[in-house]
C-alpha positions as CSV (number, residue, x, y, z in Angstrom):
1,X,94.9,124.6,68.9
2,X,96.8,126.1,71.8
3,X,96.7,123.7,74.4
4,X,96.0,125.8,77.5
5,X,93.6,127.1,75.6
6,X,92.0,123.7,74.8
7,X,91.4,122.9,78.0
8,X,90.4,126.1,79.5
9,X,87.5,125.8,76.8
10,X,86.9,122.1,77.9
11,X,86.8,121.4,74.2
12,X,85.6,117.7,72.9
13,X,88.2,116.2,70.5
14,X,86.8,115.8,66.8
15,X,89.4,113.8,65.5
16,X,88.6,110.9,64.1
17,X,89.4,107.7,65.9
18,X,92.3,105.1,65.7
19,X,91.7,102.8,62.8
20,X,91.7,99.6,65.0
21,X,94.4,97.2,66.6
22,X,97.4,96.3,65.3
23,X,98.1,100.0,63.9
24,X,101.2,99.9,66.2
25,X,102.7,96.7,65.2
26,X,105.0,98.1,62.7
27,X,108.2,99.1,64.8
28,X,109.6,101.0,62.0
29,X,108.6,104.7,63.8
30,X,111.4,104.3,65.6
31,X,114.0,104.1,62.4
32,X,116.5,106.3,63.3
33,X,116.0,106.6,66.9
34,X,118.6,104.0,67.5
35,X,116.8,102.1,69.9
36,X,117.2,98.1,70.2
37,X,113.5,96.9,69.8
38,X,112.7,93.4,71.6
39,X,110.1,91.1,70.8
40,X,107.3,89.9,73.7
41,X,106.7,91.5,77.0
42,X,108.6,92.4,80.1
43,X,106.6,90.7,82.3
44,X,106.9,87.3,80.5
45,X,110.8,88.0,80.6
46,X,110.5,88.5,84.5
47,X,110.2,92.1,84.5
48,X,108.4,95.0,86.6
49,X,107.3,98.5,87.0
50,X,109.3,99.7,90.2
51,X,107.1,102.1,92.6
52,X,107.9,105.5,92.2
53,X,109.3,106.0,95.6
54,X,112.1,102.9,94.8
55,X,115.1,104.4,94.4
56,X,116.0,106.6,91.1
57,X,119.0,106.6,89.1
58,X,117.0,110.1,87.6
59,X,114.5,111.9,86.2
60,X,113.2,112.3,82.8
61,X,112.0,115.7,81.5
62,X,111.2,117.1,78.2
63,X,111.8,121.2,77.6
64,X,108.8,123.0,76.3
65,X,108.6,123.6,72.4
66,X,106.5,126.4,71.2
67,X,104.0,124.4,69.4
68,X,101.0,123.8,71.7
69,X,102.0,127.1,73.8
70,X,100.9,131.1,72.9
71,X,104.1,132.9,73.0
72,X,103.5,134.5,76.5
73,X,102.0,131.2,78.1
74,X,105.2,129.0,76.8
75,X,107.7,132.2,78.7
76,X,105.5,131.3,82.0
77,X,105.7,127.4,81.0
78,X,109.3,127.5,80.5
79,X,109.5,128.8,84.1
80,X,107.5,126.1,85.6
81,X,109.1,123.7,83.9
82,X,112.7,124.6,84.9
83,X,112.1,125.2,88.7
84,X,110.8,121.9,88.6
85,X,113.5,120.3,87.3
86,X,115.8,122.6,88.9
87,X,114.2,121.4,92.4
88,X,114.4,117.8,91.6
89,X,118.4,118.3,90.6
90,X,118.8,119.3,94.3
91,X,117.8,115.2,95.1
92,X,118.9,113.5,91.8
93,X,120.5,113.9,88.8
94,X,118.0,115.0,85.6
95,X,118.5,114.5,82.1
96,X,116.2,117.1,79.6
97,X,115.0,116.5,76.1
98,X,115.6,119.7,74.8
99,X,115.1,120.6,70.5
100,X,118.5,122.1,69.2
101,X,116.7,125.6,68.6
102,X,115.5,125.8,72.5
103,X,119.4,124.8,73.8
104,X,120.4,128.2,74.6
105,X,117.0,129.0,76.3
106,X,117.0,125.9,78.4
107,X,120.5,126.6,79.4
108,X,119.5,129.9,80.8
109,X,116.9,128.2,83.1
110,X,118.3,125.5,84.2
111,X,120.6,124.9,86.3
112,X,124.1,123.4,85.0
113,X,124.2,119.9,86.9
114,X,121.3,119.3,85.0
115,X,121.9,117.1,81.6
116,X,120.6,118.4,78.4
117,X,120.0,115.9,75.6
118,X,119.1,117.1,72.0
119,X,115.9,115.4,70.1
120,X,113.3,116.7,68.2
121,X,109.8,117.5,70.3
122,X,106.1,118.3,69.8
123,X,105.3,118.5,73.3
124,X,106.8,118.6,77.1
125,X,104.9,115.8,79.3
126,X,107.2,112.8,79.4
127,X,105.4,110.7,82.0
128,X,103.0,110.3,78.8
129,X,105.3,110.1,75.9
130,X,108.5,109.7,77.8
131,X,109.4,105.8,78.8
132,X,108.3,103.7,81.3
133,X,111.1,101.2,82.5
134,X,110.7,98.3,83.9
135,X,113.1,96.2,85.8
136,X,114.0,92.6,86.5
137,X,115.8,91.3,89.9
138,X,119.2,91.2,88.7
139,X,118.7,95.2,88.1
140,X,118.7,94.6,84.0
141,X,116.3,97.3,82.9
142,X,114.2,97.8,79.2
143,X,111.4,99.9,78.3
144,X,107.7,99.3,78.0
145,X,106.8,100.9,74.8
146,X,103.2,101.6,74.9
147,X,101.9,103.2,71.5
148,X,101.2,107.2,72.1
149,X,99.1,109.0,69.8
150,X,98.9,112.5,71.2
151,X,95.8,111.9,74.1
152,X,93.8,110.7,71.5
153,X,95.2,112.4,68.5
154,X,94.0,115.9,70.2
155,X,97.6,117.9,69.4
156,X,99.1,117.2,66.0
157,X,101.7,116.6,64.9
158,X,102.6,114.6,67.9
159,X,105.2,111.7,65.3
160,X,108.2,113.1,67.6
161,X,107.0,113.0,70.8
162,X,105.6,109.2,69.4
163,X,109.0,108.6,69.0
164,X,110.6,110.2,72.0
165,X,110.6,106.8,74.1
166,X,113.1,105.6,71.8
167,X,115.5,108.4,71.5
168,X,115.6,108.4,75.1
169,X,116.1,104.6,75.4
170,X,118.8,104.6,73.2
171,X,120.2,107.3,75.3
172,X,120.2,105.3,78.3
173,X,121.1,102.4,76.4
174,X,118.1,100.2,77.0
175,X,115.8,97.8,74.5
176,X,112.6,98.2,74.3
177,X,109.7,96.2,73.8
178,X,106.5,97.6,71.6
179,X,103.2,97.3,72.4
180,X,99.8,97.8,70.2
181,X,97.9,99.8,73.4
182,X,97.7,103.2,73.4
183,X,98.0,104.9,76.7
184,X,100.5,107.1,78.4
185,X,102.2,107.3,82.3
186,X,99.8,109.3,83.4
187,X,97.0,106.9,82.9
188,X,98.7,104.1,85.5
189,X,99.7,104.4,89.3
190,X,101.9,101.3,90.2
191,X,102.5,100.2,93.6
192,X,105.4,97.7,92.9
193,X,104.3,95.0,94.7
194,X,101.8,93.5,91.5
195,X,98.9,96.2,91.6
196,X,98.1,99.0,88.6
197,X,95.8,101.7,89.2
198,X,94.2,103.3,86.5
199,X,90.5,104.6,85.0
200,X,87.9,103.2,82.6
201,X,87.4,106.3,81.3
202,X,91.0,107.0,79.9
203,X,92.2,103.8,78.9
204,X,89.0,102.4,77.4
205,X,88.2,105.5,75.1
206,X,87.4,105.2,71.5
207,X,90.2,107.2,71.0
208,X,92.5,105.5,72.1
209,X,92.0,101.7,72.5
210,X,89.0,100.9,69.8
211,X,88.3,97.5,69.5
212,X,90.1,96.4,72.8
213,X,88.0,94.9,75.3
214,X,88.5,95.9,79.1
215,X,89.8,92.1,79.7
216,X,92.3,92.6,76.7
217,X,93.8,96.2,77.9
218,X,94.1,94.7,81.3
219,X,95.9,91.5,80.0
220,X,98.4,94.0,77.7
221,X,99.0,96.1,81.0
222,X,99.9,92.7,83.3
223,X,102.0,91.5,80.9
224,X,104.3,94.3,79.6
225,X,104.3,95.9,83.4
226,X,105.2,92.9,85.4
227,X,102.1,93.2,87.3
228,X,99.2,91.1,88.6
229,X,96.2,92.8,89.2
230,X,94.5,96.2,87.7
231,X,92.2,97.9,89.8
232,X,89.8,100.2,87.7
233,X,88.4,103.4,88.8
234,X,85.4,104.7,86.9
235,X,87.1,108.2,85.9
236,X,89.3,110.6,86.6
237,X,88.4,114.3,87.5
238,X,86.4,116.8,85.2
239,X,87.2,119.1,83.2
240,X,89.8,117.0,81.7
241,X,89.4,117.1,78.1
242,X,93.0,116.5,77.2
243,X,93.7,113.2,79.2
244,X,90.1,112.1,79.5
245,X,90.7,111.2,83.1
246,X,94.3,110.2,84.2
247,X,94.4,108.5,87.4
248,X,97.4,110.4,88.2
249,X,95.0,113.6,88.7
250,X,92.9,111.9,91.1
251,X,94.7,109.0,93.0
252,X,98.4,107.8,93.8
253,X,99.5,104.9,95.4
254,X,101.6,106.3,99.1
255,X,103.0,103.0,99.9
256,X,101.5,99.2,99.1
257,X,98.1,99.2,100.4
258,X,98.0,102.7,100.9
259,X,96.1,104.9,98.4
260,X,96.2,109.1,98.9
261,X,92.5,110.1,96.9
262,X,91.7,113.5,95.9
263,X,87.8,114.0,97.4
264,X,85.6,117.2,97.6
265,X,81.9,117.7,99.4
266,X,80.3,120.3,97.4
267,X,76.8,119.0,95.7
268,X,77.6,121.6,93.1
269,X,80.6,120.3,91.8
270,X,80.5,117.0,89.6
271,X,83.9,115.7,91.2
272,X,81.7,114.9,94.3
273,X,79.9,112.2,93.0
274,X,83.7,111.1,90.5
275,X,85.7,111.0,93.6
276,X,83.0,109.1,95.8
277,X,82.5,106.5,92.9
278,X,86.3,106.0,93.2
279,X,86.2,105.6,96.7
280,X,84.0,103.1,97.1
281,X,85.8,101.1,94.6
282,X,88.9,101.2,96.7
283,X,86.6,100.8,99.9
284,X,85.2,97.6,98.1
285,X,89.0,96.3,96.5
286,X,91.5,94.6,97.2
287,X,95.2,94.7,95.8
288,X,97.5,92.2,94.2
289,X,98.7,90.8,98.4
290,X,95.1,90.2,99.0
291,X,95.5,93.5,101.0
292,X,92.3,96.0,102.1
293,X,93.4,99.4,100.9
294,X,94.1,102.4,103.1
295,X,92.3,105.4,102.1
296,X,94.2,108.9,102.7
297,X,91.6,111.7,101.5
298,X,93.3,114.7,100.2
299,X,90.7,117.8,99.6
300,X,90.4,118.9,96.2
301,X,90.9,122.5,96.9
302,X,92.6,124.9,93.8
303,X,91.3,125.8,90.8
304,X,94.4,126.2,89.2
305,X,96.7,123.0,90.4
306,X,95.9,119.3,91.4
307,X,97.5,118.7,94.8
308,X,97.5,114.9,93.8
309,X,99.5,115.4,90.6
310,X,102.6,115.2,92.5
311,X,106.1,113.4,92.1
312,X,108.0,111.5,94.4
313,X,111.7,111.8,93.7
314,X,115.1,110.5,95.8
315,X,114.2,111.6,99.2
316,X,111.6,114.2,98.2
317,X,108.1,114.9,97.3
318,X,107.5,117.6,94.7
319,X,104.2,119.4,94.4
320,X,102.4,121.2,92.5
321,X,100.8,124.7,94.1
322,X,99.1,127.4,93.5
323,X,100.6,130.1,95.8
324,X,97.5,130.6,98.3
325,X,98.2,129.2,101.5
326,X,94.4,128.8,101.8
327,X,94.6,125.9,99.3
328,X,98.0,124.9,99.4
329,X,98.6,124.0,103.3
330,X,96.1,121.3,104.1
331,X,96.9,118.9,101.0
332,X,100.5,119.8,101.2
333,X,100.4,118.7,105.3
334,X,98.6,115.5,103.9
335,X,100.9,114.4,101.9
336,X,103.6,115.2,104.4
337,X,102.4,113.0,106.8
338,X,101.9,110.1,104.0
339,X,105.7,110.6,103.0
340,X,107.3,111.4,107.0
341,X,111.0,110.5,105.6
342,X,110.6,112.9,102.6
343,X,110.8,116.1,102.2
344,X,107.6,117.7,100.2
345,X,108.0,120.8,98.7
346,X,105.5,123.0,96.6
347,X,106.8,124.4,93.2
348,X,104.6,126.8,90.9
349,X,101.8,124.6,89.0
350,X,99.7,127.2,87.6
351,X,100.9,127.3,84.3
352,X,101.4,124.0,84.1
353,X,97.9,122.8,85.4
354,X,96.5,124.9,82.9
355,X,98.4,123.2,80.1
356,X,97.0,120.4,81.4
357,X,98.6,118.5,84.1
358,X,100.9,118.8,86.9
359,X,104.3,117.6,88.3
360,X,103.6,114.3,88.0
361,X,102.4,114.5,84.4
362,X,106.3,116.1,83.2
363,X,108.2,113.7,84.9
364,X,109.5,110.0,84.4
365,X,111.6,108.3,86.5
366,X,114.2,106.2,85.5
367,X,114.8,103.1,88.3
368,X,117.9,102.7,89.9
């Protein structure tokens, strides 16, 4: 099923669920891809999740392949995609997955300082299947190589975007480790200082993580992230049948102690009562530093984009808009007042949110 139109229907998954733990022990998906597989964790090798606003060496990105896009929704996609990434190469360098049959389209897009990589592709958001990196003091980095299984096996075939963590980490040069949970970028907000944000709803689904108990997902996430403490939100915001709740749609971590939330005050809408349940966790939580958290409200104000699904980039702040100053210039002042030493600028997330996501959710970074 077309994608966009999946979740424009708000369609429930039917597929069945994963067959238990363990499935993603065997390493040997990643025959081929070159990539140097270690055994353990990162964090019991002294190794962490930067924040996102540490410094970058670049950015990740994946180019749309036809096959979870209608012909005229993956022209529009394509668009989206490359001013994005043409917006970020203005603040750092960026490196595209591209499949050898879209080169010559993604060279038309894009523009030339940015680096095209060839691999094969079922899909374009790489802060899910892309890699997440972590990083020890001496600046060593590896990858954290969290099983993906296409948000709940919703979009098969998804095997190349499963392995898409390890072309790119043999790209960069960089070992990886392998972990037995399911989840993908989206689902965690890290403020690099010990803390993981995330939702009950995403990373505790059946389809996902069956099996796992909350205390064993949070133990996997501490130990191959560096980190110390997991703060849990209940969900994420609805409709969201593709991610089932990334907290990456709802919250983001603006410095250590400092969270932006996405709230809206409408009795009518079911995201009143989501985004108040998450607030009063946060009101109610403290973070890995003992710290109380700092609550930024942003209004939850487009239809067609998520303000919050932003990305924070080498001395920038890209996000997602939808063109109508009426719902784009309050968030977008928000978050320019959470980032003062960053520029924020707003790049077309129409097509993109309704594939889905946002900025946030096409990007990885890779830490300096």
């Amino acid at each position: 099923m077309n994608r966009r139109h999946f979740l424009q229907t708000s369609l429930a998954t039917s597929a069945a669920v994963l067959a238990g733990r363990g499935a993603w022990a065997n390493t040997s998906i990643f025959d081929g891809t070159g990539v140097e597989i270690l055994p353990g964790s990162g964090g019991e090798d002294g190794f962490t999740f930067p924040a996102e606003w540490a410094r970058h060496e670049r950015t990740l990105m994946q180019f749309p392949p036809p096959q979870n896009w209608q012909r005229r929704d993956l022209d529009d996609a394509r668009q989206e995609w490359a001013e994005t990434a043409n917006t970020i190469s203005e603040f750092e360098p960026v490196t595209m997955a591209v499949r050898p049959g879209d080169r010559a389209e993604a060279e038309r897009l894009l523009s030339r300082e940015i680096e095209l990589i060839e691999m094969p592709l079922n899909d374009a958001w790489s802060r899910d299947s892309g890699p997440m990196i972590v990083r020890n003091r001496s600046g060593a980095r590896r990858v954290a190589g969290f099983n993906f299984n296409g948000w709940g096996r919703k979009f098969p075939p998804y095997r190349d975007d499963q392995r898409a963590k390890g072309h790119f980490a043999a790209h960069l040069d960089m070992p990886m480790y392998v972990s037995d949970l399911t989840t993908e970028g989206g689902a965690l907000h890290m403020d690099g200082d010990g803390t993981i944000l995330t939702t009950e709803e995403s990373l505790l689904h059946t389809n996902r993580n069956p099996g796992w108990s909350k205390a064993e997902v949070e133990a996997e996430l501490l130990a191959q992230l560096g980190a110390e403490k997991v703060i849990w939100v209940p969900s994420g915001l609805t409709p969201d049948p593709i991610t089932d709740g990334h907290i990456d749609g709802i919250a983001a971590f603006a410095a250590p102690g400092v969270v932006l939330l996405h709230t809206i005050h409408d009795t009518n809408d079911p995201n009143t009562a989501i985004t108040a349940a998450a607030k009063h966790v946060l009101e109610n939580a403290t973070d890995a530093r003992g710290r109380r958290f700092e609550i930024i409200e942003v209004p939850l104000t487009s239809f067609d984009v998520v303000h919050m699904n932003f990305y924070i980039c080498n001395g920038a702040v890209i996000v997602p808009i939808s063109g109508r100053a009426s719902e784009d210039d309050e968030p977008l002042g928000i978050i320019q007042d959470a980032f003062p030493t960053r520029a924020v600028i707003g790049v077309s997330g129409v097509m993109i949110g309704g594939g889905g996501g946002g900025v946030h959710c096409i990007t990885q970074q890779v830490p300096a």
